[in-house]
Structure formats: structure tokens, C-alpha cells
PDB file of N, CA, C and O in Angstrom, chain B, residues numbered from 101:
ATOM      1  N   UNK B 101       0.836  -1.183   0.000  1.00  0.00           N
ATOM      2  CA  UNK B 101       0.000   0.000   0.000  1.00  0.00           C
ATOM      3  C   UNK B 101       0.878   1.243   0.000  1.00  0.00           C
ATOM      4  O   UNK B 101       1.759   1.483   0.826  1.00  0.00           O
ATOM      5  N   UNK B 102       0.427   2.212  -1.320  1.00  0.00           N
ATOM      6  CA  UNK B 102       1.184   3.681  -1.085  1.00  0.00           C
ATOM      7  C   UNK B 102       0.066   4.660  -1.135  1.00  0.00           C
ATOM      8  O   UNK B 102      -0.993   4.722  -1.760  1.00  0.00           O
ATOM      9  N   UNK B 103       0.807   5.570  -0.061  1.00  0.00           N
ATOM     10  CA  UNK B 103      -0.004   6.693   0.625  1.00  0.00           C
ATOM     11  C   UNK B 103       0.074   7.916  -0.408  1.00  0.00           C
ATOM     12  O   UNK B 103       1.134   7.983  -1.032  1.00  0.00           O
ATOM     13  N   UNK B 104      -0.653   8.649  -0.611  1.00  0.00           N
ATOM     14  CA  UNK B 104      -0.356   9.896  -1.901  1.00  0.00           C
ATOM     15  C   UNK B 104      -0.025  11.398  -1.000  1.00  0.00           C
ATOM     16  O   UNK B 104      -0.743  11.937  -0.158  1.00  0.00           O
ATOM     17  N   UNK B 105       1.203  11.790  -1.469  1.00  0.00           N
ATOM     18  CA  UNK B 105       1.849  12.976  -1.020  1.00  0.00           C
ATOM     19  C   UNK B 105       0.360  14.036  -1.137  1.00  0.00           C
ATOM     20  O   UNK B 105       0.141  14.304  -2.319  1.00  0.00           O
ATOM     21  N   UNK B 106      -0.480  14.551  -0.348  1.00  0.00           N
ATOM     22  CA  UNK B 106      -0.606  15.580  -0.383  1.00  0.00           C
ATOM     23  C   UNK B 106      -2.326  15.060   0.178  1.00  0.00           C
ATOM     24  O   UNK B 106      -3.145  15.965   0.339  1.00  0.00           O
ATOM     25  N   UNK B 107      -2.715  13.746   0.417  1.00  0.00           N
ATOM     26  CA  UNK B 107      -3.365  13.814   0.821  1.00  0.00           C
ATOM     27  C   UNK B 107      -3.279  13.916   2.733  1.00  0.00           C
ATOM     28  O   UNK B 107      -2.234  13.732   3.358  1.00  0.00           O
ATOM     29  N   UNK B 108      -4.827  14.295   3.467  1.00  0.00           N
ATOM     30  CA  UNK B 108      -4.833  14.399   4.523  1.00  0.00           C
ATOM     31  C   UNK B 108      -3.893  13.008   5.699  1.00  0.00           C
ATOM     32  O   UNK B 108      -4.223  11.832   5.852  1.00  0.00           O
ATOM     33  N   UNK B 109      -2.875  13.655   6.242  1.00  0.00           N
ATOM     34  CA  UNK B 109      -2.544  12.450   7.342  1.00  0.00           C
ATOM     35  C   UNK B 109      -0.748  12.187   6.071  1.00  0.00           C
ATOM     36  O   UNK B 109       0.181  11.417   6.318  1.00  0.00           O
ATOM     37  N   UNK B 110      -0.830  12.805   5.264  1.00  0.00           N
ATOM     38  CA  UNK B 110       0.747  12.052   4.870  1.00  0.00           C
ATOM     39  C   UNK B 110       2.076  12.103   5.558  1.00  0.00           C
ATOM     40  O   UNK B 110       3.109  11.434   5.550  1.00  0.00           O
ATOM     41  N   UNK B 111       1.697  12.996   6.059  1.00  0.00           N
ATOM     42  CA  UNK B 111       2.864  13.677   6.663  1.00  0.00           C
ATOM     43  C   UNK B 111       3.275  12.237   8.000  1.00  0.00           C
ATOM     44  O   UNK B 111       4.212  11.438   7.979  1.00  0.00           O
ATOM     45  N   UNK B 112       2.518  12.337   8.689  1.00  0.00           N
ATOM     46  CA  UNK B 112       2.374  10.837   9.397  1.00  0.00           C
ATOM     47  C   UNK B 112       2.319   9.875   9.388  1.00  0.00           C
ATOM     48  O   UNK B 112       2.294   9.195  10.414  1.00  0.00           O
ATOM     49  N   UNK B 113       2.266   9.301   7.911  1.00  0.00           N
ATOM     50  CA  UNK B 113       2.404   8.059   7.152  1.00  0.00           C
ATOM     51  C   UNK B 113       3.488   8.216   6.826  1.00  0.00           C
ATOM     52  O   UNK B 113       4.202   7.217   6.909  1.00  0.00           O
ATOM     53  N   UNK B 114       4.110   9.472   6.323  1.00  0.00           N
ATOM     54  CA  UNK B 114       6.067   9.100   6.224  1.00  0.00           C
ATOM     55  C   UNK B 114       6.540   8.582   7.044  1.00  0.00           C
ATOM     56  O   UNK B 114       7.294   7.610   7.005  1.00  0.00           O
ATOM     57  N   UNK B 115       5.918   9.533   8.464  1.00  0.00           N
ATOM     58  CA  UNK B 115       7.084   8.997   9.538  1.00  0.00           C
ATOM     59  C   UNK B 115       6.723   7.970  10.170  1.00  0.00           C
ATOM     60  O   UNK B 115       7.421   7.446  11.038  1.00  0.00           O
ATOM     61  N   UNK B 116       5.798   7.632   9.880  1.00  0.00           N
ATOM     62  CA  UNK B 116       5.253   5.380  10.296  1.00  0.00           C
ATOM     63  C   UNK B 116       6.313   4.638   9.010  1.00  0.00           C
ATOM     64  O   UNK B 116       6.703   3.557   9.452  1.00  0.00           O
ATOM     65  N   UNK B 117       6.854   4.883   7.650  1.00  0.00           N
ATOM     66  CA  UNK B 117       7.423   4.740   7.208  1.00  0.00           C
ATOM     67  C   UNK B 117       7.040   3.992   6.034  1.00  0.00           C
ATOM     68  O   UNK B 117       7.760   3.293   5.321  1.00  0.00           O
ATOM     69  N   UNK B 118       5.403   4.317   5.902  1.00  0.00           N
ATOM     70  CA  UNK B 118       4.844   3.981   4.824  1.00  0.00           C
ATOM     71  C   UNK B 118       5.512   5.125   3.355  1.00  0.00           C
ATOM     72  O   UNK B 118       5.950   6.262   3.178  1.00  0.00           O
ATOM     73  N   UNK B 119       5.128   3.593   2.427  1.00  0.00           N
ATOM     74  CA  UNK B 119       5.824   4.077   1.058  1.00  0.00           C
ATOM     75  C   UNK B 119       4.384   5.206   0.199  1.00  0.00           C
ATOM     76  O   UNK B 119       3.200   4.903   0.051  1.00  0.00           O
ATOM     77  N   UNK B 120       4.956   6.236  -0.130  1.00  0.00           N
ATOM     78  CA  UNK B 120       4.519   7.500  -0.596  1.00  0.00           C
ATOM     79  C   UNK B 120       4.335   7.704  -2.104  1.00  0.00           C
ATOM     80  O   UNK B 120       5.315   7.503  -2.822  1.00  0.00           O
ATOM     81  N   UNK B 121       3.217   8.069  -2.632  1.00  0.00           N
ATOM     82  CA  UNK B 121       3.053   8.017  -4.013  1.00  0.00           C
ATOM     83  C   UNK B 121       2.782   9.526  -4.104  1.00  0.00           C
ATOM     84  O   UNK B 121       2.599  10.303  -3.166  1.00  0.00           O
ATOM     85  N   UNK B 122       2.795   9.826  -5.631  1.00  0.00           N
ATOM     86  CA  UNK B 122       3.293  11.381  -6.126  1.00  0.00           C
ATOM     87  C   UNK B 122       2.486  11.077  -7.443  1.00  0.00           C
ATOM     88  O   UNK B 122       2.586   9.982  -7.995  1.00  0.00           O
ATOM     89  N   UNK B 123       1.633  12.147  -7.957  1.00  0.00           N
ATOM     90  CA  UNK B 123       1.304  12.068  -9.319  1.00  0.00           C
ATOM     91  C   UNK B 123       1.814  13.527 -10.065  1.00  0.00           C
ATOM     92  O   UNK B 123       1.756  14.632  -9.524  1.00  0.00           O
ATOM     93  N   UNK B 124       2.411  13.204 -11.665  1.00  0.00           N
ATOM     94  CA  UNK B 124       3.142  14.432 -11.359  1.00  0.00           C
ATOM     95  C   UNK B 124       2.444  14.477 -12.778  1.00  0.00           C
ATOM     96  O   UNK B 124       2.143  13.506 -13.471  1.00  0.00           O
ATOM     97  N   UNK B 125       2.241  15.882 -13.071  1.00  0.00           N
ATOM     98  CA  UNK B 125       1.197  16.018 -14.954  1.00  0.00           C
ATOM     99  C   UNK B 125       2.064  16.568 -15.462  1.00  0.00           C
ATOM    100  O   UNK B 125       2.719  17.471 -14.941  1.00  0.00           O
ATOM    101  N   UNK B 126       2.259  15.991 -16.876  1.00  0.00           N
ATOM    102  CA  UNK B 126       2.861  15.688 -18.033  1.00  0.00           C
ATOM    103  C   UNK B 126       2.159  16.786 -19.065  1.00  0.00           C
ATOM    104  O   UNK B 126       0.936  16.858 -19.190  1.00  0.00           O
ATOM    105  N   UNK B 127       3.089  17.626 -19.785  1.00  0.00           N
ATOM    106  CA  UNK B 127       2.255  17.805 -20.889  1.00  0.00           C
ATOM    107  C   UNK B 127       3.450  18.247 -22.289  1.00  0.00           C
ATOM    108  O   UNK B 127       4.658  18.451 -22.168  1.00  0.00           O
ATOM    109  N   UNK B 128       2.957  18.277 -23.046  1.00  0.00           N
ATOM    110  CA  UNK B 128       3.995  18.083 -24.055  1.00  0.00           C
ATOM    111  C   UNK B 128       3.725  19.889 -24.692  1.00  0.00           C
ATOM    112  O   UNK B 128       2.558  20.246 -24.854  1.00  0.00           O
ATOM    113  N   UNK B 129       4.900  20.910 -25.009  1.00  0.00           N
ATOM    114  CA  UNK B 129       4.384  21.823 -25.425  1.00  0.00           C
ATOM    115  C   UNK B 129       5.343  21.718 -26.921  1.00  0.00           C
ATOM    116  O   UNK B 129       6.547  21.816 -27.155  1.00  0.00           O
ATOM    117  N   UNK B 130       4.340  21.515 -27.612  1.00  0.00           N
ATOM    118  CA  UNK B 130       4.628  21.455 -29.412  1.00  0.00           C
ATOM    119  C   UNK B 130       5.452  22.602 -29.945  1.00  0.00           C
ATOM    120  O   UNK B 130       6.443  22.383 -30.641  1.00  0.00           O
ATOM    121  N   UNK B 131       5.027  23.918 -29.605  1.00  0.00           N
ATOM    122  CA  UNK B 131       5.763  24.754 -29.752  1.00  0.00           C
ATOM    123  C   UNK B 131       7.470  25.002 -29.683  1.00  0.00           C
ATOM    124  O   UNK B 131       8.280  25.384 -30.528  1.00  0.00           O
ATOM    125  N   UNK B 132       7.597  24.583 -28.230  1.00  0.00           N
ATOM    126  CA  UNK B 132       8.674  24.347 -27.837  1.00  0.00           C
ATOM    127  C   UNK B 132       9.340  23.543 -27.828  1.00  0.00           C
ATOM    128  O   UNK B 132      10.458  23.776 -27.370  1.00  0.00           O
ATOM    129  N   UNK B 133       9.056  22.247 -28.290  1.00  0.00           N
ATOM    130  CA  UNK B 133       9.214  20.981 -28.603  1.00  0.00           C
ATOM    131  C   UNK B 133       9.306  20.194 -27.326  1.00  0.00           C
ATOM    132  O   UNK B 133       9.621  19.034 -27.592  1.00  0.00           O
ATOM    133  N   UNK B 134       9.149  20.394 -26.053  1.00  0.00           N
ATOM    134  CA  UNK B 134       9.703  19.801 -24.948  1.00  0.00           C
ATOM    135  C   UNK B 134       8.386  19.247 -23.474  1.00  0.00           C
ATOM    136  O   UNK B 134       7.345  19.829 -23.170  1.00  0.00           O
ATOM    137  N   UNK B 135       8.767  18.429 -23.076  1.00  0.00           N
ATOM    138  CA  UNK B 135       7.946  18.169 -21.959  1.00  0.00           C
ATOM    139  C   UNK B 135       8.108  18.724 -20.832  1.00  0.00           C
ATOM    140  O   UNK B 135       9.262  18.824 -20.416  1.00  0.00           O
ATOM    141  N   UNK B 136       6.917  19.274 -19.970  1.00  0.00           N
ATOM    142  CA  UNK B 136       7.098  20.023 -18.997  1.00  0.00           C
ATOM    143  C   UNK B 136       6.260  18.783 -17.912  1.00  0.00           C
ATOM    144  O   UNK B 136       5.332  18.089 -18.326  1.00  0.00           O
ATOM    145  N   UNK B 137       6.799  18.705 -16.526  1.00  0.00           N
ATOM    146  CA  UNK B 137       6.249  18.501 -15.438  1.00  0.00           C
ATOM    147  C   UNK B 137       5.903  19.052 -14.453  1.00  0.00           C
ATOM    148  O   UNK B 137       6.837  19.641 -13.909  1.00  0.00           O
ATOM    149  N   UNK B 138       4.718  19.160 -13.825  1.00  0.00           N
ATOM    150  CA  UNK B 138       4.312  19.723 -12.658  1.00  0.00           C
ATOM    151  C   UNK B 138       3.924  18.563 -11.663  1.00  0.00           C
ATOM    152  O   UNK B 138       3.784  17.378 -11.967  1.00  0.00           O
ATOM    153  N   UNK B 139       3.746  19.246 -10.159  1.00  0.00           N
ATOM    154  CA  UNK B 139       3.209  18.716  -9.544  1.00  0.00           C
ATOM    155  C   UNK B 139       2.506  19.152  -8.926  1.00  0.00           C
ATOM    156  O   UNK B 139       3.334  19.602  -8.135  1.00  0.00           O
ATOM    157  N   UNK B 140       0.913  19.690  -8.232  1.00  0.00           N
ATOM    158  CA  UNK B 140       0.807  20.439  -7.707  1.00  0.00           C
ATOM    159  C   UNK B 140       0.981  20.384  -5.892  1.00  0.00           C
ATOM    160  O   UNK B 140       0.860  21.206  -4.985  1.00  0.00           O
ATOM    161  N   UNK B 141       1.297  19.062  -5.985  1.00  0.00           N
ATOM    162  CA  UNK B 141       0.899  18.870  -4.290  1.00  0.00           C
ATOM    163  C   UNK B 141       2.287  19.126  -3.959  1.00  0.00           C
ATOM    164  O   UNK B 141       2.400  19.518  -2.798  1.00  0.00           O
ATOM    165  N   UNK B 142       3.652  19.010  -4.750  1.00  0.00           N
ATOM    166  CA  UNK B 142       5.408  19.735  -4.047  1.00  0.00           C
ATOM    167  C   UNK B 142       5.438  21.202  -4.765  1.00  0.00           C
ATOM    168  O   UNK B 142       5.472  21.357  -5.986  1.00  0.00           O
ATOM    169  N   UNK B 143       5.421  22.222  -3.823  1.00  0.00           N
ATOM    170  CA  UNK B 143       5.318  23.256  -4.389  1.00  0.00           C
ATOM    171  C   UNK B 143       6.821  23.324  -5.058  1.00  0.00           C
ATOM    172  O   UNK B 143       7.658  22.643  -4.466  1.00  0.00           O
ATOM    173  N   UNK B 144       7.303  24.096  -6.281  1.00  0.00           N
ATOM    174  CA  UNK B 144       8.377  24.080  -6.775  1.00  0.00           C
ATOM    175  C   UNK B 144       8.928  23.234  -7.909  1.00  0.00           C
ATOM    176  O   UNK B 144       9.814  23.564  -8.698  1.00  0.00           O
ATOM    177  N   UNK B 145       8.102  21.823  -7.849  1.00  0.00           N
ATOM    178  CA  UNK B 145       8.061  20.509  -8.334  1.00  0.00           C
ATOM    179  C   UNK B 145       8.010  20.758  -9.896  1.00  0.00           C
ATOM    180  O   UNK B 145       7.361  19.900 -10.493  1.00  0.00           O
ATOM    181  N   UNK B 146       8.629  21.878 -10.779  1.00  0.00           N
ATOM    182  CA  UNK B 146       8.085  22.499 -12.445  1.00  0.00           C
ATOM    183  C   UNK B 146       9.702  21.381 -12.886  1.00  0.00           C
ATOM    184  O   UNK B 146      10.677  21.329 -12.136  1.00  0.00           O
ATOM    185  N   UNK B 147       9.596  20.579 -14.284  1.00  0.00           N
ATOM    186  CA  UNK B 147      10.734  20.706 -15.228  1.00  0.00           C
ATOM    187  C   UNK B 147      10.543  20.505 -16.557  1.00  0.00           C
ATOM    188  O   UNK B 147       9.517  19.835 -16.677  1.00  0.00           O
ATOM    189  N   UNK B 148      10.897  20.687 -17.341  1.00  0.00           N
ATOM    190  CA  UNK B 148      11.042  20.288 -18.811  1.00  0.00           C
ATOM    191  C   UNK B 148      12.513  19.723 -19.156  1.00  0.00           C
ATOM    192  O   UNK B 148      13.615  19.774 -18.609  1.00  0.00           O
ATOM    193  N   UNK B 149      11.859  19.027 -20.614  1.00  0.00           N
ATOM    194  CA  UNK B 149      13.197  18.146 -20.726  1.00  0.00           C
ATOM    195  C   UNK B 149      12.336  17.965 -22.312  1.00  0.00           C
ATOM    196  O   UNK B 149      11.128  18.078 -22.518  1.00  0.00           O
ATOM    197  N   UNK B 150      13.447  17.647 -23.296  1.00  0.00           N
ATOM    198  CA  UNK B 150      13.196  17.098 -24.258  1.00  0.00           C
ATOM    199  C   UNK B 150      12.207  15.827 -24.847  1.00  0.00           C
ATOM    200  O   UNK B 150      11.575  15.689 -25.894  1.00  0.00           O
ATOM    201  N   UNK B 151      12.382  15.050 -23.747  1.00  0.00           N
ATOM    202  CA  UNK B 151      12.063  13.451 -23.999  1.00  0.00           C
ATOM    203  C   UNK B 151      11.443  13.115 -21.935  1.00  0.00           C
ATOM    204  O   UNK B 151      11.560  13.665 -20.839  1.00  0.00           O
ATOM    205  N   UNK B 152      10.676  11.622 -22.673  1.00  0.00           N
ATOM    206  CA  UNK B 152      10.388  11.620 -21.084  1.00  0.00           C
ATOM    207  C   UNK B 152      11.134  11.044 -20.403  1.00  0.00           C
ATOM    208  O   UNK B 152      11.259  11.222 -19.191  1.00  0.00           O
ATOM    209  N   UNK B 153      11.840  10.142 -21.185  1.00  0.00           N
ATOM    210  CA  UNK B 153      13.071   9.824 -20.090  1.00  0.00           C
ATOM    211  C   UNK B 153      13.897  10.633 -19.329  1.00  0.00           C
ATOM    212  O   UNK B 153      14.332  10.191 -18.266  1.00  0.00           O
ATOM    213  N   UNK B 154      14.238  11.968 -19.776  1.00  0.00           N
ATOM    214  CA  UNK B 154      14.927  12.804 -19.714  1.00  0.00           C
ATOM    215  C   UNK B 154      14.303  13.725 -18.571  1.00  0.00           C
ATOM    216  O   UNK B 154      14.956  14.457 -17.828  1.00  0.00           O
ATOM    217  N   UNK B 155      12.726  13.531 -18.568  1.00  0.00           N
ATOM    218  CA  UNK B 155      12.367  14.390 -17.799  1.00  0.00           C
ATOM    219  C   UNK B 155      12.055  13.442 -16.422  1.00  0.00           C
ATOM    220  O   UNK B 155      12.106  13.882 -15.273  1.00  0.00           O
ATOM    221  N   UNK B 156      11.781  12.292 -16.728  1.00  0.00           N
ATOM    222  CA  UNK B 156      11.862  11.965 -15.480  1.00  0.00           C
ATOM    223  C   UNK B 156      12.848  11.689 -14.697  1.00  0.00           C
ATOM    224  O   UNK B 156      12.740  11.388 -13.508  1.00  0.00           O
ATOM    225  N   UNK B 157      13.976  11.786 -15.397  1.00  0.00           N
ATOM    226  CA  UNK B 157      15.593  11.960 -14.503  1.00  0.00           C
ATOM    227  C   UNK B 157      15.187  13.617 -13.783  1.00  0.00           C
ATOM    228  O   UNK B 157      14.921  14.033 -12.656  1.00  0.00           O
ATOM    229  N   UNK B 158      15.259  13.929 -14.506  1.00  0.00           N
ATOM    230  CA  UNK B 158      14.896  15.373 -13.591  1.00  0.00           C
ATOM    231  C   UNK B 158      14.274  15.384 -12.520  1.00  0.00           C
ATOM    232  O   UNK B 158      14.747  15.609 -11.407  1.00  0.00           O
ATOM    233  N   UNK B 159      13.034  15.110 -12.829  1.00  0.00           N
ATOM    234  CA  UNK B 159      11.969  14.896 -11.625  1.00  0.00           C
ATOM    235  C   UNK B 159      12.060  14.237 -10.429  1.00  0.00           C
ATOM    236  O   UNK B 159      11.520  14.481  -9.350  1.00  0.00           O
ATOM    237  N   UNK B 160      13.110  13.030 -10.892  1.00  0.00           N
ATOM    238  CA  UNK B 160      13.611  12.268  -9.360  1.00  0.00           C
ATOM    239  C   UNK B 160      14.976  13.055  -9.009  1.00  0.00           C
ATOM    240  O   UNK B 160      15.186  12.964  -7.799  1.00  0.00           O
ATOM    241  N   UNK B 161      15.820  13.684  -9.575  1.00  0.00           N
ATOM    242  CA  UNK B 161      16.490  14.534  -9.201  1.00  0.00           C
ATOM    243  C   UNK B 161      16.134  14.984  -8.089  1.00  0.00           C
ATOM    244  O   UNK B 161      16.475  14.604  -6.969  1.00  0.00           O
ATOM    245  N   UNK B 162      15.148  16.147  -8.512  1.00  0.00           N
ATOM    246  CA  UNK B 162      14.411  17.472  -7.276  1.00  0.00           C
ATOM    247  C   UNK B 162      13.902  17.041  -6.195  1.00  0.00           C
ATOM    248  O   UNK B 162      14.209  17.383  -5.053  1.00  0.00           O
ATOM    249  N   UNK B 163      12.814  15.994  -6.646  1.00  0.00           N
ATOM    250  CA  UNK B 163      12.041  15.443  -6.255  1.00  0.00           C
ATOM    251  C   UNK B 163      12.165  15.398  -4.348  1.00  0.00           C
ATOM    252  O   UNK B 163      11.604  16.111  -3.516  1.00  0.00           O
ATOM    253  N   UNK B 164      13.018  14.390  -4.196  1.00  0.00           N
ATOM    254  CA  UNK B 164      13.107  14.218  -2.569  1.00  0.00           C
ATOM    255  C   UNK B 164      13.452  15.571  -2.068  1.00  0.00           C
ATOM    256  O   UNK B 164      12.806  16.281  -1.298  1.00  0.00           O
ATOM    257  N   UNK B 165      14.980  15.872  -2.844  1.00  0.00           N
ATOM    258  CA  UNK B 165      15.083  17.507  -1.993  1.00  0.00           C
ATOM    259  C   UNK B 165      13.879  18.430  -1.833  1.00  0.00           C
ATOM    260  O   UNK B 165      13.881  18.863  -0.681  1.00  0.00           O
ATOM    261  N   UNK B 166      12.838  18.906  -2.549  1.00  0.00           N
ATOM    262  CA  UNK B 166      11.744  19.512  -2.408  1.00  0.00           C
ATOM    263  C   UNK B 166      11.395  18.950  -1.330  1.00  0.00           C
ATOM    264  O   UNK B 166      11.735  19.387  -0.230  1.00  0.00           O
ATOM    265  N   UNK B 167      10.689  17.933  -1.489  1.00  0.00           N
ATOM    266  CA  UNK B 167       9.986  17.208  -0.083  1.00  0.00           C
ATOM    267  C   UNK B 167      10.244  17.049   1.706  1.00  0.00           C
ATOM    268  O   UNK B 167       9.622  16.865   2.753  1.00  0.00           O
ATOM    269  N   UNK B 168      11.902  17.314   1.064  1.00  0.00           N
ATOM    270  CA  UNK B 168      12.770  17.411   2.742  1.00  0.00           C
ATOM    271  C   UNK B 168      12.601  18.851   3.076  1.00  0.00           C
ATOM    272  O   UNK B 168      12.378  19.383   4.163  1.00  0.00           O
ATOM    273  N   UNK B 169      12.751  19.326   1.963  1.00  0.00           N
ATOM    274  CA  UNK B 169      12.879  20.891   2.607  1.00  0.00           C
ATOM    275  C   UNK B 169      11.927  21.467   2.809  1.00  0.00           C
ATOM    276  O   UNK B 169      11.919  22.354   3.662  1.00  0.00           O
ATOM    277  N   UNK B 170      10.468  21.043   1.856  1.00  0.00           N
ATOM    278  CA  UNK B 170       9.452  22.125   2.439  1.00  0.00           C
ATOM    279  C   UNK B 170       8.758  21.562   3.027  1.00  0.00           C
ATOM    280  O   UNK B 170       7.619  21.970   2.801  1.00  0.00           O
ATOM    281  N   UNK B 171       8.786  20.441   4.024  1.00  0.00           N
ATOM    282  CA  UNK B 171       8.240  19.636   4.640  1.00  0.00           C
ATOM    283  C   UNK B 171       8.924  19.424   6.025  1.00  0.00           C
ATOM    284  O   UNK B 171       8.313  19.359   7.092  1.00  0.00           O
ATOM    285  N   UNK B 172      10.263  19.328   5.867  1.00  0.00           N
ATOM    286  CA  UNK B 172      10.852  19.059   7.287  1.00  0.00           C
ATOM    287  C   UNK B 172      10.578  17.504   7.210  1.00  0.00           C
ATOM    288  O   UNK B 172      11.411  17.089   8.015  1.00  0.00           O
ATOM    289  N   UNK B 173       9.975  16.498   6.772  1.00  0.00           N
ATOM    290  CA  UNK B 173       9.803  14.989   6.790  1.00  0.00           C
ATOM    291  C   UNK B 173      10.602  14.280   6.077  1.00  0.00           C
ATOM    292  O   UNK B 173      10.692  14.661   4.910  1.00  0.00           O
ATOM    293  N   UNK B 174      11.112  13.533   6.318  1.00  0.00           N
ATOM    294  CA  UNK B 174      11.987  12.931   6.393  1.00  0.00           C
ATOM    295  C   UNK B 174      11.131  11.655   4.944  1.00  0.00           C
ATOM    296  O   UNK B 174      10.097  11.094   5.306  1.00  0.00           O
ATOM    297  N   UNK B 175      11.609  11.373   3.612  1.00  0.00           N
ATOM    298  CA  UNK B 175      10.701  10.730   2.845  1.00  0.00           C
ATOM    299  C   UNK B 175      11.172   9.759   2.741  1.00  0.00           C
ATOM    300  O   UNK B 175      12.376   9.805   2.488  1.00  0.00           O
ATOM    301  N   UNK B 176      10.470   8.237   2.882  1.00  0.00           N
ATOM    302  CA  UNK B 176      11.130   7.236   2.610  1.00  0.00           C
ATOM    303  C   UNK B 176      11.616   7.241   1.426  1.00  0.00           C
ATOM    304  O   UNK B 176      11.288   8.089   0.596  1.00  0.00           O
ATOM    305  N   UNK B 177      12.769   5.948   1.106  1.00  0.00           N
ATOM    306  CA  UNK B 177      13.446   5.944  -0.309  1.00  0.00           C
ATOM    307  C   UNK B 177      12.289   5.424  -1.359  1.00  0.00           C
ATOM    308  O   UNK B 177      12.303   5.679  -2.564  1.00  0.00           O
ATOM    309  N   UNK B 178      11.182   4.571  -0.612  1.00  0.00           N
ATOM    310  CA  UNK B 178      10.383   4.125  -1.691  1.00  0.00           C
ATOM    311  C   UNK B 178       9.111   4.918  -2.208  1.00  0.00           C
ATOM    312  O   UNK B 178       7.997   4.421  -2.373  1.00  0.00           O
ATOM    313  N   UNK B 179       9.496   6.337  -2.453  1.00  0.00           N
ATOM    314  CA  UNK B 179       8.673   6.871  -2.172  1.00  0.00           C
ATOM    315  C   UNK B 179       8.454   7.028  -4.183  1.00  0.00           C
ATOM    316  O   UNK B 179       9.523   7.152  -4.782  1.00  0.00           O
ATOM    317  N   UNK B 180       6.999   7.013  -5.171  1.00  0.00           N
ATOM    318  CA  UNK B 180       7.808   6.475  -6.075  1.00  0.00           C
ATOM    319  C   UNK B 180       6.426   7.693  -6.864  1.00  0.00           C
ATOM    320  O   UNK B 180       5.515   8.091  -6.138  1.00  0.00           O
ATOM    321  N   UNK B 181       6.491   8.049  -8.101  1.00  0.00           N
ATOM    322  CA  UNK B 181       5.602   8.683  -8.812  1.00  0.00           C
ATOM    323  C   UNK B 181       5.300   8.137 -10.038  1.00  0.00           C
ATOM    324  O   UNK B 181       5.817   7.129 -10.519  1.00  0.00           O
ATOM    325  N   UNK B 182       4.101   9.115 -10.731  1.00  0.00           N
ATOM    326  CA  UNK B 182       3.474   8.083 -12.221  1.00  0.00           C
ATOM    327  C   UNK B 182       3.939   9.120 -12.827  1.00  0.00           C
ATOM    328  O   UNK B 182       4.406  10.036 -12.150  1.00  0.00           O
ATOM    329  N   UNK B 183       3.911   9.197 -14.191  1.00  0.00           N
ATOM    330  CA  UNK B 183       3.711   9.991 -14.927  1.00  0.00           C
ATOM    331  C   UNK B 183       2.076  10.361 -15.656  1.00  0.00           C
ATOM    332  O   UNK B 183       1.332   9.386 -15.756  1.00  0.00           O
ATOM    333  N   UNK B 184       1.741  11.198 -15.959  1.00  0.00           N
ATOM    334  CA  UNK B 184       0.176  11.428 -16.321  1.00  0.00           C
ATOM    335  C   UNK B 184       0.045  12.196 -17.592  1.00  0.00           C
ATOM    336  O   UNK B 184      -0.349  13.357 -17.491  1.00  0.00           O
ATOM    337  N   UNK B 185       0.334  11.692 -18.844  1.00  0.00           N
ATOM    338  CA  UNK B 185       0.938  12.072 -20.037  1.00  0.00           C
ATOM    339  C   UNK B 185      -0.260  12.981 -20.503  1.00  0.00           C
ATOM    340  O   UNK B 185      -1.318  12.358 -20.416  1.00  0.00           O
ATOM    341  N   UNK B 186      -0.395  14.098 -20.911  1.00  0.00           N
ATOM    342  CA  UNK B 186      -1.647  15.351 -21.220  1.00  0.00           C
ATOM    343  C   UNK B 186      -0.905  15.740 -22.456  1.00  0.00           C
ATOM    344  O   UNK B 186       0.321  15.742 -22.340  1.00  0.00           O
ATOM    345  N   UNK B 187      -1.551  16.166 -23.958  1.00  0.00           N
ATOM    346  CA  UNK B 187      -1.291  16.669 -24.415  1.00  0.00           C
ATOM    347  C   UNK B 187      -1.663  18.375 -24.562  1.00  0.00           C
ATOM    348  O   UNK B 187      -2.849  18.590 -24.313  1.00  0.00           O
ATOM    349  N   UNK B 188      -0.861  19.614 -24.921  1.00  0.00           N
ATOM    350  CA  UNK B 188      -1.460  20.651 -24.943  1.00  0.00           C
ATOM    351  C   UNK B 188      -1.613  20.748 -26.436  1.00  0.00           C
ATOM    352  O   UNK B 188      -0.769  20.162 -27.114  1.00  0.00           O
ATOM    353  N   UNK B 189      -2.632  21.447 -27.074  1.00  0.00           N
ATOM    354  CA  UNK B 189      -3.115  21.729 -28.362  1.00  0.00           C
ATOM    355  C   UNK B 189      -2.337  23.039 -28.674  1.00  0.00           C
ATOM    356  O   UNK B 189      -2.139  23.788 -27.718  1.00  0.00           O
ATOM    357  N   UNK B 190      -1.900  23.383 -29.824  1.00  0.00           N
ATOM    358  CA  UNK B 190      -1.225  24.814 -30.031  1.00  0.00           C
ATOM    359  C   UNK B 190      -2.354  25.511 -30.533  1.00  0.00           C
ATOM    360  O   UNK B 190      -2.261  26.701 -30.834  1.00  0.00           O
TER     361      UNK B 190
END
């Protein structure tokens, strides 16, 4: 069972040491040729990247540091996210 970052009580499910889920939205901007990620529940949580592989290196990059810092909680390692692929229309 994983608990979702941002719902009520997570903060207390980290520190019981339950594993933490993240949904992060995807959208592709044509214009620019590149994928952008958000998250809304880690404030700060924005990247783009060419490709999605690329962006989800990014995303686990930031990812924990955001969470330690604007949280003060301590995140387990299994703490793991989806991707949620959206296209934007130009």
C-alpha cells in the first residue's frame, strides 16, 4: 500500500514509514518541442526536458530535496511517482 503525497494524514504516514506516491502532470508543449512537469501537491516541483526519459531523470532529481525541505519529513526511499501524459493543443 502507497499513501499519496498531499493527501490528509501524509505527513504521518512518512514517519510510520509507509511508502509515498506522487502524481506528477505531463504535458507536451509542441511549440517548444519539450515536456514540462508539474506537480501540484510539491510546491516548486516544475521541469522540462526534451524526452520523457529525460524528464523523469529530472523529476527524481528534485524530487526528494523539495519534499525534505518544504516539509521538514523525512521521505522514505520508496517513495515512487506516475507519470500522467496530457497533451497541450497549439
Amino acid at each position: 500500500m502507497k499513501y499519496r503525497i498531499g493527501f490528509m494524514g501524509w505527513k504521518f504516514a512518512a514517519l510510520l514509514g509507509v511508502p509515498l506516491k506522487l502524481v506528477v502532470q505531463v504535458i507536451h508543449d509542441d511549440e517548444a518541442g519539450v515536456f514540462v512537469a508539474r506537480c501540484p501537491d510539491v510546491k516548486g516541483l516544475i521541469a522540462e526536458a526534451a524526452t520523457l526519459d529525460e524528464l523523469a531523470d529530472e523529476v527524481s532529481s528534485s524530487l526528494m530535496d523539495l519534499l525534505e525541505h518544504q516539509h521538514q519529513t523525512p521521505v522514505p526511499p520508496s517513495t515512487e511517482y506516475r507519470l500522467i501524459n496530457q497533451h497541450v493543443f497549439a
